[in-house]
N, C-alpha and C positions, 0 to 999 in steps of 0.2 A: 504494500500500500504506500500512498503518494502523502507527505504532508502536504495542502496544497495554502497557498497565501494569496492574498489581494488586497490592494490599499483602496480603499474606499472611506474617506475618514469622515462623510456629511451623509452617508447613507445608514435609515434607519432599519434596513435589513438586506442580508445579498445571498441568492440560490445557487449552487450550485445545479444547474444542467445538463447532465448526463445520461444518455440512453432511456431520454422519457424520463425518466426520474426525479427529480427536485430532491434536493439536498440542503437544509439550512446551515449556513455559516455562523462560526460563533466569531461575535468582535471583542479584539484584544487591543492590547496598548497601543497607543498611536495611529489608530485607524486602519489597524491590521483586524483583515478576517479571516477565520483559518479552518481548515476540515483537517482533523487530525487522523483521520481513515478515509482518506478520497479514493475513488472507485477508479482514479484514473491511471493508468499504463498508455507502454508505447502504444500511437495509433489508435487511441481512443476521443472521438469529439464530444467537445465541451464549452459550454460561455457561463456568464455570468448573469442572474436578473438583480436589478438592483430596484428594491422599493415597489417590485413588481413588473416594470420595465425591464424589455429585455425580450429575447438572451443579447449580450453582447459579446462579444473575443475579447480573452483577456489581455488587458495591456501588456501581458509582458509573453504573448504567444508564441509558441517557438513553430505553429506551423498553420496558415491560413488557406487549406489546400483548394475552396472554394472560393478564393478572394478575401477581399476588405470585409464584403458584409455579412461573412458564411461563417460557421461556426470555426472556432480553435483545432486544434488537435495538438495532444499531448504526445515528445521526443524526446526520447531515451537517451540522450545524447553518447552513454557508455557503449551503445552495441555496435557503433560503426566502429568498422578496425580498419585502423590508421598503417599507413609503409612509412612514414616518415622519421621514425626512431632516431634521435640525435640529430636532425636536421637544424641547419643553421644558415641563417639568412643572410648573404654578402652583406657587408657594411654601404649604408647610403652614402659614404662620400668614393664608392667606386660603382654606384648604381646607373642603367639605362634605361628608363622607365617606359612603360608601352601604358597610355590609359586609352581602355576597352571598355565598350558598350554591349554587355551580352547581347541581348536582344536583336544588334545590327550585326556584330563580329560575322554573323553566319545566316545561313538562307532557315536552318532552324529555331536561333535562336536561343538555344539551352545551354545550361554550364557544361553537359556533357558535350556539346558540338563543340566548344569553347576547344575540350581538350584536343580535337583532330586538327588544331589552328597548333599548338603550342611549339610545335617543331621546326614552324617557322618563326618564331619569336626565337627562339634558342640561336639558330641559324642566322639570325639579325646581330642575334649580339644581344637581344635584351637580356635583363638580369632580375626588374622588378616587371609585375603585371600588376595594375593598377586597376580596377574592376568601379567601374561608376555604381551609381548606389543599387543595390542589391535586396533592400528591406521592402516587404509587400507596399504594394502601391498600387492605383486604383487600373482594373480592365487588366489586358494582355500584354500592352505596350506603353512605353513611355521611358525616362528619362530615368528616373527613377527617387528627385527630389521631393515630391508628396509625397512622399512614404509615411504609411500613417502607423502599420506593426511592425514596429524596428526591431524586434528579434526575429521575425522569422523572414528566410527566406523566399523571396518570389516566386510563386506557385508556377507558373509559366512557364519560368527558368531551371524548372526543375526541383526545387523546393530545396527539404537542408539536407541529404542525402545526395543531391547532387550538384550541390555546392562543396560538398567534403571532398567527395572524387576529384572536383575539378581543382582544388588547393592540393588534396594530395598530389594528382597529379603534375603539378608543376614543382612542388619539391620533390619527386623524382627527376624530372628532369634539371633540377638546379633552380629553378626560379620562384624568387621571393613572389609574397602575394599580399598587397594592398587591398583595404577596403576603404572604398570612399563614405563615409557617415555623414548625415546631416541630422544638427543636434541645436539648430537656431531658430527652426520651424515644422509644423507636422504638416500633411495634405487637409485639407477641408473633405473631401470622397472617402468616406469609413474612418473617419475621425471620433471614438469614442471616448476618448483620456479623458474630456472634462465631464462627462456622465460619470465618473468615479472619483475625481478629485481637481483638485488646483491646479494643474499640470501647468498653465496657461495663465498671467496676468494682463490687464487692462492698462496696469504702468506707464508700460514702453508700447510702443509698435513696431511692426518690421513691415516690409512692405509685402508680406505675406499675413498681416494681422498681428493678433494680441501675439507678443514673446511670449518665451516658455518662460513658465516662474521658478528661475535661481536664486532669488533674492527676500523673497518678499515670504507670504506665513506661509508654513509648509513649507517649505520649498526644498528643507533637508530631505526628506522623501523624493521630491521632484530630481534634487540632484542628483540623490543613490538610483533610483532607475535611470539615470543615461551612463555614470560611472559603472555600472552591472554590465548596461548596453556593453561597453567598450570590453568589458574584460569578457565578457561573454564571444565576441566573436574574435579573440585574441586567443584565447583556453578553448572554448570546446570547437571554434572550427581552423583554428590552429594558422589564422590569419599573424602576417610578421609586420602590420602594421596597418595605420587606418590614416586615410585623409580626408579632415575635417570640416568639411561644406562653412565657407563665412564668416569665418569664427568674428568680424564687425558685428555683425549681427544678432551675434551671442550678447544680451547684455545683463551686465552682473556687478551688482557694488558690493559686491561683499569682501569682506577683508583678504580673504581667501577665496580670487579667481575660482570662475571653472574651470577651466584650460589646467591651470596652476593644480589643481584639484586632482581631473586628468592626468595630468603629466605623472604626481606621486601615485597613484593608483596604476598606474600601467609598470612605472620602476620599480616597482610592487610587485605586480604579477612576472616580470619580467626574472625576476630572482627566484620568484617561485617556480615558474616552467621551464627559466636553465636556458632560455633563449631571447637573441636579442629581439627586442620591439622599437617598432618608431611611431612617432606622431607628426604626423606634416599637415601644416594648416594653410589653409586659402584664407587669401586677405589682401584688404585693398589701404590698410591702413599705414604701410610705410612706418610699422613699430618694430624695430629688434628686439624690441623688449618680448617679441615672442617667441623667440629662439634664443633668446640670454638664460642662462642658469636661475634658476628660483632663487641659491642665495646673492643672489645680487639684482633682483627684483625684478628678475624674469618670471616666464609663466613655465621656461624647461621644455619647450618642445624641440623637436628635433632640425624641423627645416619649415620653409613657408615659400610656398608660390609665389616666385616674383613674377608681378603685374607689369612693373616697369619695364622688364625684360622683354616681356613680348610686345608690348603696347610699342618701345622704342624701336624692335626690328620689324615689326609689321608697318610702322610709320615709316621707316628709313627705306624697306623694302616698296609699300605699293605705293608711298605718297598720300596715303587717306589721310585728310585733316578733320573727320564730322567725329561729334561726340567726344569721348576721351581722349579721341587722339590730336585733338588741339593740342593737347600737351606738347606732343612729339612730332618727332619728322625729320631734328635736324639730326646729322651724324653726332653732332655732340650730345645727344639726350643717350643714345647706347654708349659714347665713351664713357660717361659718368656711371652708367649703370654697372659696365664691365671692371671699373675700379673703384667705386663706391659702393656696389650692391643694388643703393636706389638714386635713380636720375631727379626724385623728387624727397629730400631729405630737409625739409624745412625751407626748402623753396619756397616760390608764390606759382600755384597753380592756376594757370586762365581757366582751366575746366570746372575749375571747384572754386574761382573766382576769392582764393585765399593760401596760406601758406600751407602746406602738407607735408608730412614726414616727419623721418627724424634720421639724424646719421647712423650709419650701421660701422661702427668705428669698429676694428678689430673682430668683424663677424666675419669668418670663412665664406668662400664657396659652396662650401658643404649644405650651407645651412639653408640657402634659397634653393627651388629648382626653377630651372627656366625653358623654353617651348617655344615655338613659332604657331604651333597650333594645340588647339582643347578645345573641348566639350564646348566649354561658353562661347570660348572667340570665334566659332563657328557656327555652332547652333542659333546662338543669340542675332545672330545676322539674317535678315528679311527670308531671302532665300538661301541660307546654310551653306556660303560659298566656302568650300577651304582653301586656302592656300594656290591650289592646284590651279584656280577657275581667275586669281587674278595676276599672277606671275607664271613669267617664260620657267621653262623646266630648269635654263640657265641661271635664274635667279632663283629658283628655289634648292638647289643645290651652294649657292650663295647663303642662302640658310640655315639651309644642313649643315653647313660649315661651319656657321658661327654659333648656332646651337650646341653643337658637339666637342665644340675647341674651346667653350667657353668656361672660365671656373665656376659653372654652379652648374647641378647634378641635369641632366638632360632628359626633358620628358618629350614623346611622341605620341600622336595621338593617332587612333589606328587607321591604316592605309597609306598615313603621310609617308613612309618608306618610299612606296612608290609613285606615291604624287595621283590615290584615287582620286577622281572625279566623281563619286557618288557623291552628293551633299550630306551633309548631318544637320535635318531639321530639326525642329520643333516640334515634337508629338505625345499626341495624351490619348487616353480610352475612358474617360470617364461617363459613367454610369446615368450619372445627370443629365439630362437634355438643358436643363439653363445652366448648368454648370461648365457644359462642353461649349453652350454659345458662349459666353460668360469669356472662355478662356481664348477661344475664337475672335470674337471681336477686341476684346482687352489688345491683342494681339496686331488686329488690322489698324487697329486705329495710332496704336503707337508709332508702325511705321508709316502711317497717311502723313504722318507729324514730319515724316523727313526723306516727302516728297512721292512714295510709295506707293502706286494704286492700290488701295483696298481688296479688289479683288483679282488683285495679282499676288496677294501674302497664302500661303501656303494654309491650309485649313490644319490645326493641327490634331484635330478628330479623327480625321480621312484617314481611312488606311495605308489607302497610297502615298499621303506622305510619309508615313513609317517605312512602307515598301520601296521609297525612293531611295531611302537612307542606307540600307545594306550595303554592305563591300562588296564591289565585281573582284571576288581573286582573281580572276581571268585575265586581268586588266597586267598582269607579274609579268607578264611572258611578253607581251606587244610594247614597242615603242612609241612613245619614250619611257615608260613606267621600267620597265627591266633594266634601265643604264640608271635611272632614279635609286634604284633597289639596291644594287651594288653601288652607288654614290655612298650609300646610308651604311654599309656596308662594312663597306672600306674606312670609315672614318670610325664606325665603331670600335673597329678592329681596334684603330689607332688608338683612339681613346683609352682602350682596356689595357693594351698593349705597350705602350709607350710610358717610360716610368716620370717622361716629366708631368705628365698628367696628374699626378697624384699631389700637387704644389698646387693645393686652393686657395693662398693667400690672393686676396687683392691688392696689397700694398705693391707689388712688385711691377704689379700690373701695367703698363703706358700703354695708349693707344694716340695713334696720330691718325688725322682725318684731315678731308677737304672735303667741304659741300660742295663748292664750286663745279668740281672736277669726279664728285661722289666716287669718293676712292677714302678706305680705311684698313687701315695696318695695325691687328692687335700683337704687341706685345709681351708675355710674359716668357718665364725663365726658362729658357731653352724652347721658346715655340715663337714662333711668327708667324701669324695669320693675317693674309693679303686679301683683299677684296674690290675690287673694280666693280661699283655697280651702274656704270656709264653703259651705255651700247656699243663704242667704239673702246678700241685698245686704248691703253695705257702704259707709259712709263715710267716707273716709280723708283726713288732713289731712295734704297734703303738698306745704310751700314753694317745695321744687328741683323741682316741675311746674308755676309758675305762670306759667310764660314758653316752657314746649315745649306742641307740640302733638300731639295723638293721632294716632301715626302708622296702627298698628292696635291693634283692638280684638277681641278673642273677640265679642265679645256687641255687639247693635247699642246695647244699653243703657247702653257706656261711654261714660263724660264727664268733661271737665273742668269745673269750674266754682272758677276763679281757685285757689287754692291747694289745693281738692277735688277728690278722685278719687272718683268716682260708679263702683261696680265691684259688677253685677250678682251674683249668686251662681254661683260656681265659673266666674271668668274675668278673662282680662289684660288689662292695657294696655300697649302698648311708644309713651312719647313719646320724642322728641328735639329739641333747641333747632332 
């Protein structure tokens, strides 16, 4: 028999629902109710009625195999057996990340399809698989940031059985395994949390609604289930680390961060399971302070998605000035970035029409990762253009380069290897009919704002825009995609390979640039990275190349010639001594 628990701390009675049966809950301390003989085992269903209401899935459901609004089911998490005995997770300052969309990665969709891809992530050179969010979330399809039962795995995708196979599976092959969390906001589509408690304050807003309440009464329960969350899919699905959806958006006054919270609860578990863990946060706040050490008034996370980084080479690369990237554009917004960390460190941003940042003095390489493309920077765009759909294959290799050679950890986002051309929309399944308009229009009308036809935005209901979203593999083998593929390749190689790579100081760092003439030379110790992102050739005089040699080349036409760099029009050179 099951102890079984549920917080419900304003409810004057709560049923247990099992196989036709009702079962009354006794209430304990703190708004804890408990069945000390519960009828449940693996793969039995079950919900909750509270005060008569009901049934609902319990908040902390380890399996919603019918969806958001379909009963619970109880998992045994001990019967799956695990291959991965002493496995250990490469260190993230020699990591190459791949962040993957199950749903799209494959024509099926499932974490088991997942696995028949991994051979080629290996073959790439990846080292971490990074997996967008995974917790049930509303219909068949979607993104997977409404996620409203953050313990149990998407029914769709195979549920938590084959989510296990598919982590196992990658630590046999070598490859660490990311999960993406979002822990700032729940979906609205099978949202029950606040039919059982405080989950959610009125305080703050996010621009998904009421915050989650960290702060406010109750809220120590509120915080123990998402610290449970985290250690739950670290321990029993034997994940080697999670990345944090927002953490701006997390808001918390309390003396003791949640992040901070976070970070000791994982360094925790981390000693207990005898393997390393990380925590990597998204953020648009330009704080070190969230990869600084807790005793020195960090929050101790591991690494944080630089924004600047991409923002700066997608400006430098396609010339977009709308939105954000007023910021950027010039060559000097990535120098700064490439030796600062962030290009906007207590500057004065025109985009945010104030000062942002803060310096990241003596923070490694390690600690940010950086990308040309992701989820958002793609998705988030009218029509889901990547990469591929606004640069020559010439400059996108130009990218690959500077992503790869650059000292902070290098994330791809999937197909960019080879420069797919399938878009990555915007897509949801939800159950609503004004919920699906709701998200529909929300959607057209923001980009009518900047210029857009309305009904030219992609419906994100349709199925077919899920359907457009898929990876053609097919695309590996035809030109240009297979010279792309090996571009990606070859530089991984180098990266892994190459021991000045392992030298993630930025201090050392120079880079020299000309707008004028869009040509930039990065620097660091024992590496030089050329880039011409002109249309016509270029000759560049540069001394710290007169003694390394052309390790690779975009173009067959790059040269050295004694202290000149011979650099084709729109292409790299990476030497090293």
């Amino acid at each position: 028999m099951t102890v079984l628990r549920v917080w419900a701390p304003d409810a004057e009675q709560v049923v247990l629902e099992c196989g036709g049966t009702d079962t009354p809950m006794a209430c304990g301390d703190g708004g804890w109710w408990t069945l000390e003989a519960s009828p449940l085992a693996h793969g039995v269903d079950y919900g909750f009625r509270l005060d008569g209401d009901g049934p609902f899935p319990d908040p902390r459901s380890r399996w919603q195999p019918e969806g958001v609004h379909g009963p619970s089911r109880w998992v045994d998490h001990t019967r799956f057996e695990w291959s991965d005995a002493g496995w250990q997770a490469p260190p993230l300052s020699a990591a190459v990340i791949a962040e993957i969309h199950v749903g799209t990665l494959t024509p099926a969709g499932t974490f088991d399809a997942v696995i028949d891809r991994l051979d080629h992530l290996v073959a790439l050179g990846i080292t971490h698989v990074e997996l967008m969010p995974v917790q049930e979330f509303p219909g068949t399809r979607g993104w997977g940031y409404d996620g409203v039962d953050l313990f149990a795995p998407h029914h769709a995708y195979g549920g938590p059985d084959g989510l296990k196979r598919l982590v196992d599976a990658c630590h046999r092959r070598g490859l660490a395994v990311l999960l993406d969390v979002v822990y700032n906001h729940l979906g609205p589509d099978g949202n029950y949390l606040a039919r059982f408690g405080p989950y959610f304050t009125d305080a703050y807003h996010t621009p998904w609604g009421d915050a989650v309440n960290l702060d406010r009464a109750h809220s120590d329960e509120v915080r123990r289930f998402f610290l449970d969350n985290a250690r739950m899919w670290l321990r029993d699905y034997h994940f080697d680390g999670l990345r944090i959806d927002a953490i701006h958006a997390i808001v918390d006054t309390s003396a003791t961060h949640f992040l901070e919270a976070l970070s000791a609860e994982v360094r925790r578990l981390e000693a207990e399971l005898g393997r390393h863990l990380v925590l990597i946060a998204e953020s648009d706040l330009n704080d070190p302070r969230t990869v600084r050490p807790v005793a020195i008034g960090g929050h101790g996370l591991d690494a944080q998605w630089n924004e600047d980084f991409h923002h700066a080479l997608h400006a430098a690369l396609t010339g977009e000035s709308g939105g954000y990237y007023a910021d950027f554009g010039r060559l000097a917004d990535l120098a700064r970035v490439l030796t600062r960390g962030f290009a906007y460190d207590g500057a004065y941003s025109r985009y945010r029409r104030r000062n942002h940042g803060r310096a990241a003095t003596g923070v490694p390489g390690r600690r940010f990762v950086g990308c040309l493309q992701n989820h958002d920077q793609v998705g988030n765009r009218a029509a889901g253009e990547r990469s591929s759909h606004l640069l020559s294959p010439e400059l996108l290799k130009v990218g690959a380069a500077l992503v790869l050679t650059s000292p902070f950890v290098p994330m791809l986002f999937q197909g960019e290897e080879w420069g797919a051309t399938t878009p990555f929309l915007y897509f949801t399944d939800h159950s609503d009919p004004e919920l699906g308009a709701a998200v529909r229009d929300g959607r057209r009308k923001e980009f009518a704002a900047f210029g857009w036809d309305p009904e030219g935005i992609p419906d994100p209901q349709a199925r077919e825009t899920f359907e457009r979203s898929r990876l053609d593999w097919d695309e590996r083998s035809r030109a240009p995609h297979a010279e792309l593929l090996e571009w990606h390749r070859r530089l991984i190689a180098l990266r892994r390979g190459h021991p000045a790579f392992a030298d993630d100081r930025l201090e050392p760092i120079r880079v020299h640039f000309d707008d004028g003439r869009r040509w930039l030379v990065m620097l660091r110790p024992g590496i030089v990275v050329a880039c011409n992102l002109a249309g016509d050739a270029q000759r560049l005089d540069c001394p710290e190349a007169a003694g390394c040699g052309v390790l690779l080349g975009s173009n067959p036409g790059v040269a050295r010639e004694g202290s000149t760099l011979v650099l084709p029009g729109e292409s790299v050179a990476v030497l090293c001594d």
